[in-house]
C-alpha positions as CSV (number, residue, x, y, z in Angstrom):
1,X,-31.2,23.5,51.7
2,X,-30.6,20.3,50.2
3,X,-33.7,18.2,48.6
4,X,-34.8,15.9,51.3
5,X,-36.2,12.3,51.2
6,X,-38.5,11.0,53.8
7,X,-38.2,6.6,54.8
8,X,-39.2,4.1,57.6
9,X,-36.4,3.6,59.8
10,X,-36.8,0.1,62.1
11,X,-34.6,-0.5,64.9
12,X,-34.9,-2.2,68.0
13,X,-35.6,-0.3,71.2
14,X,-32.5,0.0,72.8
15,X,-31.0,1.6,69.9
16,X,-33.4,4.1,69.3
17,X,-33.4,4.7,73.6
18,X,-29.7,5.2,73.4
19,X,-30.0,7.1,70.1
20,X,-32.4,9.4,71.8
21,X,-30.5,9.8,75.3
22,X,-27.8,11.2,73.0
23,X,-29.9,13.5,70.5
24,X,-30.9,14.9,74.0
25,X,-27.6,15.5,75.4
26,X,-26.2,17.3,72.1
27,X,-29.9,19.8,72.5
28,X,-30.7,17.5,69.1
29,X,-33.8,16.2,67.7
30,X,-33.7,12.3,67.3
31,X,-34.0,13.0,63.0
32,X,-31.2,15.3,63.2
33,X,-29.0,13.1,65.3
34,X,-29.6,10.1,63.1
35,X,-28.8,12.3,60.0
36,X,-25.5,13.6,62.2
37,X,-24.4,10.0,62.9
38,X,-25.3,8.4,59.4
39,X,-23.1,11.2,58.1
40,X,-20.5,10.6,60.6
41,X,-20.0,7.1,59.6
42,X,-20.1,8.1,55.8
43,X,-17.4,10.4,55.8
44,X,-15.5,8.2,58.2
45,X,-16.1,4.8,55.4
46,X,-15.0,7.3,53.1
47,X,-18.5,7.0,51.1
48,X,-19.5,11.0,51.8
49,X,-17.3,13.9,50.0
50,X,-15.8,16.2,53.0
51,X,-16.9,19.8,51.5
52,X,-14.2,21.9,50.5
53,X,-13.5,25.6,52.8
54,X,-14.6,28.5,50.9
55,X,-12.0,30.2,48.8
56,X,-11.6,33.3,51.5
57,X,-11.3,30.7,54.4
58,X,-8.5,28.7,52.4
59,X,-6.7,31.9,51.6
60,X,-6.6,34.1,53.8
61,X,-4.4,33.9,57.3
62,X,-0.4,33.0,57.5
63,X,1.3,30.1,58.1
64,X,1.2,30.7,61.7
65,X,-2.4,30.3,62.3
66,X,-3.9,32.7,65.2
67,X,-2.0,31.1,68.0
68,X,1.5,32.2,67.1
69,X,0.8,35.7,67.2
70,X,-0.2,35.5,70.6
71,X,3.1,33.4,72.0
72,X,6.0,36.0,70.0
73,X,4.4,39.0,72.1
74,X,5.2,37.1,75.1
C-alpha cells in the first residue's frame, strides 16, 4: 500500500452533499471517492502516470482478443 498523507479539505456544502450522494451510489466512502475523482482528473490533465499491465497480461492472448473466438464457431 502506498504511504499515505492526511490534509484539511474545505469545500462548500453543496459540493461535499453532491460528492457524498455519489460516494454512496458507487457503495464508496466519501475519502475514497474524493481520492477516485482527484485521480480521475489527474490522469485525464495528464499530471498522473497510467500504470503499465503486468508483463503476463501484455503478453499473453492473440490478436483477436476473447470475442473472436466466440463469432468463427458460429
Amino acid at each position: 500500500m502506498p504511504d499515505r498523507k492526511s490534509f484539511l479539505l474545505r469545500a462548500d456544502a453543496a459540493t461535499l452533499e453532491a460528492m457524498q450522494r455519489w460516494a454512496n451510489d458507487d457503495l464508496r466512502s466519501l475519502n475514497a471517492q474524493v481520492e477516485f475523482v482527484l485521480r480521475g482528473a489527474l490522469r485525464a490533465a495528464g499530471r498522473l502516470a497510467v500504470p503499465a499491465p503486468p508483463e503476463s497480461e501484455a503478453g499473453s492472448g492473440g490478436s483477436g482478443g476473447s470475442g473472436r473466438s466466440g463469432e468463427e464457431s458460429t
